[in-house]
C-alpha positions as CSV (number, residue, x, y, z in Angstrom):
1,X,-12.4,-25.9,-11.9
2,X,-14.3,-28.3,-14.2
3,X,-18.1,-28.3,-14.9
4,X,-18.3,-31.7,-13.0
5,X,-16.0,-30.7,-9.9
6,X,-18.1,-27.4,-9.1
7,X,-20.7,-30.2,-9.5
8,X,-20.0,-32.8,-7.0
9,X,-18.6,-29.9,-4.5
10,X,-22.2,-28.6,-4.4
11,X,-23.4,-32.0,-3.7
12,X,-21.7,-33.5,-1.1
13,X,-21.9,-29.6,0.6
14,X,-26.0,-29.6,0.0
15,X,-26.2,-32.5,1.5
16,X,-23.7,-32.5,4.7
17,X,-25.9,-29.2,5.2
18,X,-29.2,-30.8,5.4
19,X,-27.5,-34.0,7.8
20,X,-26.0,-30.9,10.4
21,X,-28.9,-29.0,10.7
22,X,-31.4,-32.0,11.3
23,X,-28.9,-33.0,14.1
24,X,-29.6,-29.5,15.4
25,X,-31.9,-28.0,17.8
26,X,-34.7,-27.0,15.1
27,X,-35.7,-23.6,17.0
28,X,-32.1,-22.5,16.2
29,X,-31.8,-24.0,13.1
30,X,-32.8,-22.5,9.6
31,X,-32.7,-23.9,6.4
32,X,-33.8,-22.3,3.2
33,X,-33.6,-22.9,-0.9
34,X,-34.3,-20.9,-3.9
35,X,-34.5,-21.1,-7.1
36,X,-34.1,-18.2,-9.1
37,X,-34.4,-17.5,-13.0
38,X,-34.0,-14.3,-15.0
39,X,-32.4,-12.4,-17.9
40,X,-30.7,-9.3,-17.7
41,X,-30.3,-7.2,-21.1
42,X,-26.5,-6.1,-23.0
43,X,-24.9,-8.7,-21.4
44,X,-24.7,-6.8,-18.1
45,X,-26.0,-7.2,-14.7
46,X,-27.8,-4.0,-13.2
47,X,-26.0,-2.0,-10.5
48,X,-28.4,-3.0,-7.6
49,X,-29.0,-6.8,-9.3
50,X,-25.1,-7.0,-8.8
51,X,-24.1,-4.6,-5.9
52,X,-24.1,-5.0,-1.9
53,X,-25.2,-9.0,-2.6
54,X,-21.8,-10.3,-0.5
55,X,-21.0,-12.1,-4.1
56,X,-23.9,-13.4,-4.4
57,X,-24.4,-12.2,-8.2
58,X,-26.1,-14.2,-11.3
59,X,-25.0,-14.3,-14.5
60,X,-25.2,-11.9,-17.3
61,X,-27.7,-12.9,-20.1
62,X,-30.4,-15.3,-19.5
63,X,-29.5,-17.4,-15.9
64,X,-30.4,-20.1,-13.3
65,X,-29.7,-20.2,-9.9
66,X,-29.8,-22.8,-7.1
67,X,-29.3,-21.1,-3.5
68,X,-29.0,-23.0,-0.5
69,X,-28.6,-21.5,2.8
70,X,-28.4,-22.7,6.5
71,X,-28.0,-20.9,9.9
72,X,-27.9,-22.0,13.6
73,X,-28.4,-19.0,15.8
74,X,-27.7,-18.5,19.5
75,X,-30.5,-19.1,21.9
76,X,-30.3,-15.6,23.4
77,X,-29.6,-13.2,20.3
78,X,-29.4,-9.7,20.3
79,X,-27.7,-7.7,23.2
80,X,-26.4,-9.4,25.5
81,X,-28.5,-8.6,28.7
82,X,-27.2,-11.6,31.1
83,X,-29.4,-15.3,31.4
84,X,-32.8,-15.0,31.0
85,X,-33.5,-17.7,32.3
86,X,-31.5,-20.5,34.2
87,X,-31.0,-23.3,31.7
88,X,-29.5,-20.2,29.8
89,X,-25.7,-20.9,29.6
90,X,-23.3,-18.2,29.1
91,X,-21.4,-20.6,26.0
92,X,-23.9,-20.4,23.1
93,X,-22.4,-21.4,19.4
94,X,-23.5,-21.2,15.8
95,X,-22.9,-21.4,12.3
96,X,-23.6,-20.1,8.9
97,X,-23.3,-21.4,5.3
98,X,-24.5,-20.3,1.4
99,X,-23.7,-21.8,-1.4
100,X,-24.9,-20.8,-4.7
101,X,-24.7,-22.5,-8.3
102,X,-25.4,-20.7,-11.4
103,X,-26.5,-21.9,-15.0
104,X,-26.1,-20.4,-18.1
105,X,-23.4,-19.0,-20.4
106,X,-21.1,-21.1,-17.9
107,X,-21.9,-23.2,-14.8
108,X,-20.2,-21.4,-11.4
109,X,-20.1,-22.2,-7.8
110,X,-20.2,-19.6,-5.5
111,X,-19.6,-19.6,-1.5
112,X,-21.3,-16.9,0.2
113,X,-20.8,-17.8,3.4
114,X,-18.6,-20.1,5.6
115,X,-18.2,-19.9,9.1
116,X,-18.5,-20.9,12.5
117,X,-18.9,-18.7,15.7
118,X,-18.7,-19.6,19.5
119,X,-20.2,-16.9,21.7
120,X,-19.2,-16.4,25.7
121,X,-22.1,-13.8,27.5
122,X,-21.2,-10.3,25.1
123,X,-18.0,-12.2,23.9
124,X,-17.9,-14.1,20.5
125,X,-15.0,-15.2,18.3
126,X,-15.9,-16.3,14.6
127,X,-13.7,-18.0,11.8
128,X,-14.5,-18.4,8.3
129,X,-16.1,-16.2,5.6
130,X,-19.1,-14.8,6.2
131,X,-21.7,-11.5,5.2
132,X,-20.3,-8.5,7.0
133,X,-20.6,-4.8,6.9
134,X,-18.5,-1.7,8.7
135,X,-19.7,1.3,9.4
136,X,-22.7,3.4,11.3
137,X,-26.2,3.5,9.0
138,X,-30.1,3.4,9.1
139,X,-30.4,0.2,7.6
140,X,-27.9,-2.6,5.6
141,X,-30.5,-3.6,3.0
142,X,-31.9,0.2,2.0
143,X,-28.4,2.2,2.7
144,X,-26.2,2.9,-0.8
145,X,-23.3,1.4,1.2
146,X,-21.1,1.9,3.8
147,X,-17.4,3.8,2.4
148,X,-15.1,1.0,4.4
149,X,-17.1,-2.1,3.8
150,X,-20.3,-2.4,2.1
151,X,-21.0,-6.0,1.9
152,X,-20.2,-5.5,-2.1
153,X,-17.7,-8.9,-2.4
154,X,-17.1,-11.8,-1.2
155,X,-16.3,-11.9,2.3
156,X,-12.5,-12.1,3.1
157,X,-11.8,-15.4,5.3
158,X,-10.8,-14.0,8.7
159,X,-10.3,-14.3,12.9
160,X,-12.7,-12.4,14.4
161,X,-12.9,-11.2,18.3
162,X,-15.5,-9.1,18.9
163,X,-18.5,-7.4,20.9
164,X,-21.0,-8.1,17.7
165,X,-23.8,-6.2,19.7
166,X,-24.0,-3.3,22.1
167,X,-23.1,-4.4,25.3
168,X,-24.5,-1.9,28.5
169,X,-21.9,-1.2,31.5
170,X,-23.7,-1.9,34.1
171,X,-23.1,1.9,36.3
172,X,-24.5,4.5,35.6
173,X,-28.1,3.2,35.2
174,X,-26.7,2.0,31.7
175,X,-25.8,5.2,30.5
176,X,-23.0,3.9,28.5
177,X,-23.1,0.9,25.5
178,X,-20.4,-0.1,23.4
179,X,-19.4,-2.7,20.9
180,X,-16.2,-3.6,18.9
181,X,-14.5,-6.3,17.1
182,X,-10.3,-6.9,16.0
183,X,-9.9,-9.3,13.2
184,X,-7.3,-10.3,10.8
185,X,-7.7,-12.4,7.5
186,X,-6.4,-13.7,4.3
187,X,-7.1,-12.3,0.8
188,X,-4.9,-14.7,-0.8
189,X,-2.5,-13.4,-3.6
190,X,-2.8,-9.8,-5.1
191,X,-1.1,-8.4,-8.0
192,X,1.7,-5.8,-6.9
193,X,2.8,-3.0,-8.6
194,X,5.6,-4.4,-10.6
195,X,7.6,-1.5,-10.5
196,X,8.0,-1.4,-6.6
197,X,9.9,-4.9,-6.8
198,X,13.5,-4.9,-5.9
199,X,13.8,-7.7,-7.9
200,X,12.0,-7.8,-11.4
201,X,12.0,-11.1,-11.8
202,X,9.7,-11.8,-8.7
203,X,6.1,-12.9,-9.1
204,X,3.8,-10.2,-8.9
205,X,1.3,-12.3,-7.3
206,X,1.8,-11.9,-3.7
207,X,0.1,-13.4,-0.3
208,X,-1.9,-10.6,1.1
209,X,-3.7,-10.3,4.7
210,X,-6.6,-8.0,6.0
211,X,-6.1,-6.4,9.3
212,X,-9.4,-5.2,11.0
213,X,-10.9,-3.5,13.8
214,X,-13.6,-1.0,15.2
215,X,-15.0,0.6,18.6
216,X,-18.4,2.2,19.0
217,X,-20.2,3.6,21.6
218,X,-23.8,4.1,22.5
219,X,-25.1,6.6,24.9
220,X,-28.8,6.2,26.1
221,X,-30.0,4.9,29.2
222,X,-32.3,2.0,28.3
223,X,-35.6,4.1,28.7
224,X,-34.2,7.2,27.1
225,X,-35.7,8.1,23.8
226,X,-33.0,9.8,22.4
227,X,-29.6,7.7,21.5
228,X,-26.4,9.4,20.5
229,X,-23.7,7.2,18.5
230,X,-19.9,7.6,17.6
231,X,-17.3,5.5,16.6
232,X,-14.4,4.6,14.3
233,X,-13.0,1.8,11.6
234,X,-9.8,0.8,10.1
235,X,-8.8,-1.7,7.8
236,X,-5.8,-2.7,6.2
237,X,-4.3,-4.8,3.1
238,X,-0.9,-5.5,4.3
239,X,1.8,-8.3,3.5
240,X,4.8,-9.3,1.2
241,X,6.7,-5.7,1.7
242,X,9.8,-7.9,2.3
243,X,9.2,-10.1,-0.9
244,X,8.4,-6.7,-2.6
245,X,11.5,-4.6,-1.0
246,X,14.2,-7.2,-0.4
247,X,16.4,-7.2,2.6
248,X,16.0,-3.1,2.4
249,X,12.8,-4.2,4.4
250,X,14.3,-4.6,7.9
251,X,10.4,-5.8,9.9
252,X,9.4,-8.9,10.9
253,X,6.2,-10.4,10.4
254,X,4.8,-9.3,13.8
255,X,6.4,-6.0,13.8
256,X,4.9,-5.3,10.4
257,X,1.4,-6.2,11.9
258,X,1.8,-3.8,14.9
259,X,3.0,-1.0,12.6
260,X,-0.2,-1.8,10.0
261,X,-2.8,-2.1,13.7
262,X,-1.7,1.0,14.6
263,X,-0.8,3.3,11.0
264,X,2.6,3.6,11.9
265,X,4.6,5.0,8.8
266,X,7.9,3.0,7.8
267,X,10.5,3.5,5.7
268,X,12.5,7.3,3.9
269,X,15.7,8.4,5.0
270,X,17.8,6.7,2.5
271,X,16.7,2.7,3.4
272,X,15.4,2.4,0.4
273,X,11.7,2.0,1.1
274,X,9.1,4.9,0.2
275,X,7.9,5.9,3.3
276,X,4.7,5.4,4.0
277,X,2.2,3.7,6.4
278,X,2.4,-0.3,6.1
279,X,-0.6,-1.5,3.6
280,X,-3.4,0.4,2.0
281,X,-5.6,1.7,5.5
282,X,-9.2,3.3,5.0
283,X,-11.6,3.7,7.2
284,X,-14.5,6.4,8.3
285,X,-15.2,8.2,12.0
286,X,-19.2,7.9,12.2
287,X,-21.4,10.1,14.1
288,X,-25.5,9.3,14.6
289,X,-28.2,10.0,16.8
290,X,-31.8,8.4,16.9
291,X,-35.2,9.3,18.6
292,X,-38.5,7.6,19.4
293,X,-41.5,9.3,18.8
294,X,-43.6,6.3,19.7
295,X,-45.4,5.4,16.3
296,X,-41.8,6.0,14.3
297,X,-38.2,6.4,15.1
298,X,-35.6,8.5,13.4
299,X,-32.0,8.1,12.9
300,X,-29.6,10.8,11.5
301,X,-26.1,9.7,10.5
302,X,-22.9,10.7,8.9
303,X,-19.7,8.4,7.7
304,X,-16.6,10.7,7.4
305,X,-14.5,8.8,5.4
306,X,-10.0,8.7,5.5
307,X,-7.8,6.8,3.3
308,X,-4.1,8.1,3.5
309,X,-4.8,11.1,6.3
310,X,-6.2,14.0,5.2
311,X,-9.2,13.8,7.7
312,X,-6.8,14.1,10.6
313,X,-6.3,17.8,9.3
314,X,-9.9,18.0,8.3
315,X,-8.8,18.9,4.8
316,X,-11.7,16.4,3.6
317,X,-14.4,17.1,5.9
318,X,-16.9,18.2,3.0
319,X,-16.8,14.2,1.6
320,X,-19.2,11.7,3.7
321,X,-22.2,9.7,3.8
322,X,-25.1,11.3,5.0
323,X,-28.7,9.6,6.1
324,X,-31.6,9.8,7.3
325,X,-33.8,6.9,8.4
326,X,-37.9,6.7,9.4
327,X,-38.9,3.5,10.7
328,X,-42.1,2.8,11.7
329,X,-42.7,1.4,14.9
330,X,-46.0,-0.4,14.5
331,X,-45.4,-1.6,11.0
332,X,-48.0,-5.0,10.3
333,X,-49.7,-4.2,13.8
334,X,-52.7,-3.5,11.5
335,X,-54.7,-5.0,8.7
336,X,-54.2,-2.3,6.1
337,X,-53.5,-3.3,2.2
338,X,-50.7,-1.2,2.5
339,X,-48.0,0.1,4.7
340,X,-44.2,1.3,4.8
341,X,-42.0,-0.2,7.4
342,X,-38.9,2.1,6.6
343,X,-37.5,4.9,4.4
344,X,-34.0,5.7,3.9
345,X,-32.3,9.0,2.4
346,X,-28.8,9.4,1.7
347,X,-26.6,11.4,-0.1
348,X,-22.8,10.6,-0.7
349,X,-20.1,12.9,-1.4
350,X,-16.9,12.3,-2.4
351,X,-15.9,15.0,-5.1
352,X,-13.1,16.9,-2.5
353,X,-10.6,14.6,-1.4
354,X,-8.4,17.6,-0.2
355,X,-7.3,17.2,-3.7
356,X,-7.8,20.9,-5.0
357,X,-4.8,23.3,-5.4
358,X,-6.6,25.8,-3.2
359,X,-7.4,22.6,-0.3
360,X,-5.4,22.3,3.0
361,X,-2.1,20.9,2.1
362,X,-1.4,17.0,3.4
363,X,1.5,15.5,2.9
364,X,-0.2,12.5,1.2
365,X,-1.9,15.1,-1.4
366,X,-5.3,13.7,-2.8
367,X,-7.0,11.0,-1.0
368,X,-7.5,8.9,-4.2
369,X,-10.3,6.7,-2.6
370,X,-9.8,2.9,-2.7
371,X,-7.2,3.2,-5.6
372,X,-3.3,2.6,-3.8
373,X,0.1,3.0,-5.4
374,X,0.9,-0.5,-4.2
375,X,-1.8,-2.5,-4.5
376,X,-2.9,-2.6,-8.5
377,X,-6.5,-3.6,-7.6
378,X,-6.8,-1.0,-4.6
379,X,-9.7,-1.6,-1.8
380,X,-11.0,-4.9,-3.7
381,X,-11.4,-8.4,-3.5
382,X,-11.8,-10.8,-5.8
383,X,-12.3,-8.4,-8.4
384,X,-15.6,-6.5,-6.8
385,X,-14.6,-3.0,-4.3
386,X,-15.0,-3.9,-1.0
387,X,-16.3,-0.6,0.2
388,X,-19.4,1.8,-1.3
389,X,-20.3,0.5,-4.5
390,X,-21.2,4.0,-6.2
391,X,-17.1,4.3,-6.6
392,X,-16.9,2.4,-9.7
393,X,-13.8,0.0,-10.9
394,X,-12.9,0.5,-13.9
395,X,-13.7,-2.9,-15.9
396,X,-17.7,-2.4,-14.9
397,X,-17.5,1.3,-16.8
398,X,-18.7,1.6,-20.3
399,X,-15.9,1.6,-22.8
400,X,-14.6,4.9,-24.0
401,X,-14.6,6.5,-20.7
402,X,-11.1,9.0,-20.1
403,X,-8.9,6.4,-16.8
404,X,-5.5,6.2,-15.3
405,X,-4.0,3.0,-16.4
406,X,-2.8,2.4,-12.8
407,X,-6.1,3.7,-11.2
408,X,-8.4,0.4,-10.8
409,X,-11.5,2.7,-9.9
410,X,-12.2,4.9,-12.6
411,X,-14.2,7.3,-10.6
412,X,-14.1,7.6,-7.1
413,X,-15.1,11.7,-7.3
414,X,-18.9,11.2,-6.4
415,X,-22.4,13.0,-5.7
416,X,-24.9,10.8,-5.1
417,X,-28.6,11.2,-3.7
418,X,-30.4,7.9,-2.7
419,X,-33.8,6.2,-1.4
420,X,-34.4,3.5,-0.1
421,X,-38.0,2.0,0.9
422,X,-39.2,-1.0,2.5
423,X,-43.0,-1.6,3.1
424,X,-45.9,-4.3,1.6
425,X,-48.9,-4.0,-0.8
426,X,-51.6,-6.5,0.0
427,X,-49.6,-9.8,0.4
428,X,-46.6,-8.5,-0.9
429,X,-43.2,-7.3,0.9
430,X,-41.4,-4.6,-1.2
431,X,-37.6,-3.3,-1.4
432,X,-37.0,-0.1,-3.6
433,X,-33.6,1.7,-3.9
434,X,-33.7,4.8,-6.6
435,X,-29.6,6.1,-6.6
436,X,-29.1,9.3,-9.3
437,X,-25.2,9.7,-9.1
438,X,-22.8,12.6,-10.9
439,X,-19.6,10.9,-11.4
440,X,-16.6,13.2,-12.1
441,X,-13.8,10.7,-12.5
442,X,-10.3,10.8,-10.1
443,X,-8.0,13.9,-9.4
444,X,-5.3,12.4,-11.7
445,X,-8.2,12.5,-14.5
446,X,-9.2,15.8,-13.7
447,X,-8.2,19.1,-15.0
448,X,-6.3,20.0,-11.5
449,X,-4.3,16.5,-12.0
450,X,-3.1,14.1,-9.2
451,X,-1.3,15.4,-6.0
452,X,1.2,14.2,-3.4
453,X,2.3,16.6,-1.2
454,X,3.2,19.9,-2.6
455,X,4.0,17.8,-6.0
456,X,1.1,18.2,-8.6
457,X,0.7,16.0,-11.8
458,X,-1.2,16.9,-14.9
459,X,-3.8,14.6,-15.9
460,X,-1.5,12.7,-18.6
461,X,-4.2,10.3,-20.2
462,X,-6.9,13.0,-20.9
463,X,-9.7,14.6,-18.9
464,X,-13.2,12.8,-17.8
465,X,-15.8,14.5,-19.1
466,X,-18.4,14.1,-16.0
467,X,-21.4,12.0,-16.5
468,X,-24.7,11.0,-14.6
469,X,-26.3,8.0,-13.7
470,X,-29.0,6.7,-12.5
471,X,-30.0,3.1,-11.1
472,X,-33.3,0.9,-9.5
473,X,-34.6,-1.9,-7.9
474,X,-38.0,-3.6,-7.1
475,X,-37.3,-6.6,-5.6
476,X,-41.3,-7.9,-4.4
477,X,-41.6,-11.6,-2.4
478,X,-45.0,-12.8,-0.7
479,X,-46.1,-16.2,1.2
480,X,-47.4,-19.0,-1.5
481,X,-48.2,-22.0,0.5
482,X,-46.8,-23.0,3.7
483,X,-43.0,-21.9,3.7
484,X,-43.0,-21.2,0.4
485,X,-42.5,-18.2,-1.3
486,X,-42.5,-16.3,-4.9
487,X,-41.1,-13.7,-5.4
488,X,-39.4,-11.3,-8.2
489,X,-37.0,-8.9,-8.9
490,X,-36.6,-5.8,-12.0
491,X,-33.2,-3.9,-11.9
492,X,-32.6,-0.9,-14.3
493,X,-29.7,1.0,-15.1
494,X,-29.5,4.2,-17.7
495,X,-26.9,6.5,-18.4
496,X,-23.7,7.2,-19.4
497,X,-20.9,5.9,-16.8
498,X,-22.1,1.9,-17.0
499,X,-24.0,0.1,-19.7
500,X,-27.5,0.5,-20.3
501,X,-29.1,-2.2,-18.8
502,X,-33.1,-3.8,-17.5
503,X,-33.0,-7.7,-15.3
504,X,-35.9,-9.3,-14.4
505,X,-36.0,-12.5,-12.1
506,X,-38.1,-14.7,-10.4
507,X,-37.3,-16.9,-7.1
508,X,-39.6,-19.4,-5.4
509,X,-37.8,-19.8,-1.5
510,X,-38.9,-22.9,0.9
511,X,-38.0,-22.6,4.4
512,X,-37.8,-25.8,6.7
């Protein structure tokens, strides 16, 4: 798209923005913009500058941004707990939008967010792109990510039906919570493997959809101070296997939806079709429990992640996400100079994969984490993974690092310790996140090679030689004049899996 185009689309969508939310009720209705202006060092955005921003990313070098965002939220948010009052109706709607522009090297346009949502008591259905995560953690902003999605990209365009917040059966004195969602989107066209293609003159370029969905329970009766949490994900590129296979592939449409919802395999015996599960599926079973002490709260959890299986044998149990999170209840109840709101540990593991020659034997061999034999670009969108950011693609590495040409994340065998802190000094809110990470590369770069089944290949294209790295951010904002806000971010990034990198930006933000 031309300079002038990205333009005149920002325009004419800055402006519709401000004309719908004045026409809104203004207790509902928010609507913010920021400027922002930095320069990042070696031509590379920092790790936490770049990751878990939904997209939202500057430039490389030194940068401008313009960021406008507007929101109208429901009149009764939160869980639902019936009317509060009577002019309370159970149909409640709202809407979100971000758009950002950035100057520099080039002029882009990105769009955050797009979407609209109608909500019906507990029920809500929402269409468009907009900033989601899945999983079961301590907090979205401090947390190194969740494994299925992290809020890393761009969210995918999607139909979704959900519960969004706990919603409390009514027996059992509320003993029981749960909340859930079943979506399914478009990622637009994704390169195939060409290999796969019964036809090799085909385009490799193929339409490709997202199936989604997810259940979670709560169990806590509402004056209980301990809360105990399970639940699952599972997510799902799918689409094109009969472009890809030819008339070998015998499924509609529909059917090859039903067989992608539920992880039903498909194909073997002679049809001509590898068998295997329609689409790339991962997904994690999350555990947590919580407890109020009165003056701070503490979560535990744990994401245990699956890609193609081995969980269901518990041949991968050792790999997860594991936090703990401190809250403090009367956070800015005070006048002190100083005080921390919440601090978040985690450490992720990813090193097993049930991918060692002494591990329980699968049938799928090595989980090989977001990378996928038919999908070139694996668990991604729009060139950014869609799930933990500390499994790094491949392009974002530092050059000379040992990869699998097919493999579009270079490492995806991961220790990782993290902190995350949120608090204020004097006028000033603060955000840390510290991450120190051993990467150790994939199986098929390691010296045990990659597996499927009881078939074991040696690591053609060399060995990864494991390396450490270690990222940070300070991001520091406080109240200016009325509505209007300064703030500033530093990002740093040293050692030897990415580039070497320092950022530094500042942001003014007005609310209206």
């Amino acid at each position: 798209m031309k300079i002038s185009s990205y333009l005149t689309l920002f325009v004419l969508l800055f402006a519709s923005t401000i004309q719908f939310s004045h026409a809104q009720d203004k207790k509902n209705t928010n609507l913010e913009l920021e400027l922002h202006g930095g320069y990042t060092s070696n031509g590379v955005v920092p790790f936490w500058m770049r990751s878990n921003q939904y997209g939202s990313v500057p430039l490389d070098g030194g940068s401008g941004s313009f960021v406008v965002r507007a929101n109208k939220t429901y009149r009764q948010p939160g869980e639902w707990q019936g009317r509060k009052t009577d002019s309370i109706s159970l149909w409640d709607w709202g809407y979100g939008l971000e758009a950002r522009t950035n100057v520099g090297r080039e002029i882009n346009l990105q769009l955050i967010d797009a979407h609209a949502k109608v909500r019906f008591a507990m029920f809500e259905v929402k269409a468009g792109r907009s900033k989601d995560v899945m999983g079961l953690n301590g907090d979205t902003l401090l947390t190194s990510g969740n494994f299925s999605v992290s809020g890393n990209a761009l969210g995918v365009p999607k139909i979704d039906i959900s519960i969004p917040e706990y919603y409390r059966l009514p027996w059992f004195g509320g003993l029981f919570s749960f909340k859930g969602n079943f979506a399914n989107g478009y990622m637009g066209k994704m390169e195939i493997d060409k290999a796969l293609f019964a036809d090799q003159n085909s385009d490799t370029q193929q339409p490709t959809f997202l199936h989604q969905k997810s259940l979670y329970g709560r169990l806590a009766k509402p004056h209980w101070k301990l809360e105990l949490y399970g639940g699952f994900n599972h997510q799902a590129q799918w689409g094109s296997e009969r472009e890809v296979y030819g008339s070998k592939y015998e499924l509609s449409f529909i059917e090859s939806l039903f067989h992608v919802a539920v992880g039903k395999a498909y194909g073997g015996g002679g049809s001509g079709v590898p068998r295997s599960k329609v689409g790339n599926h991962q997904g994690s079973l999350d555990l947590g429990a919580s407890y109020n002490f009165g003056a701070i709260s503490i979560m535990a959890y744990r994401q245990n992640f699956y890609d193609v299986g081995a969980l269901s044998k518990l041949a991968n149990i050792k790999d997860g996400l594991n936090g703990i999170t401190l809250t403090n209840n009367q956070y800015k109840q005070s006048d002190r100079l100083w005080d921390w709101d919440k601090v978040l540990v985690e450490l992720f593991y990813s090193k097993d994969q049930a991918g060692y020659p002494w591990s329980k034997p699968t049938k799928s061999g090595d989980e090989d984490y977001y990378n996928n034999f038919f999908y070139t670009e694996g668990w991604s969108y729009l060139n950014k993974g869609m799930g933990s950011p500390l499994i790094i693609t491949a392009h974002t590495a530092s050059e000379g690092q040992i990869s699998y040409p097919k493999e579009y994340f270079i490492s995806n065998r991961v220790v990782a310790g993290h902190i995350g802190f949120s608090g204020h000094i004097h006028k000033w809110n603060l955000l840390t996140k510290l991450t120190y990470a051993k990467h150790y590369g994939t199986f098929s770069t390691s010296e045990y090679g990659g597996s499927l089944g009881q078939i074991r290949n040696p690591p053609a294209y060399g060995i990864f030689t494991p390396v450490s790295q270690f990222s940070a951010i300070v991001q520091g904002e406080r109240l200016l004049s009325r509505r209007l806000y300064i703030g500033g971010t530093l990002g740093l990034d040293q050692g030897k899996l990415l580039d070497n990198s320092l950022g530094l930006a500042l942001q003014l933000r007005k609310t209206f």
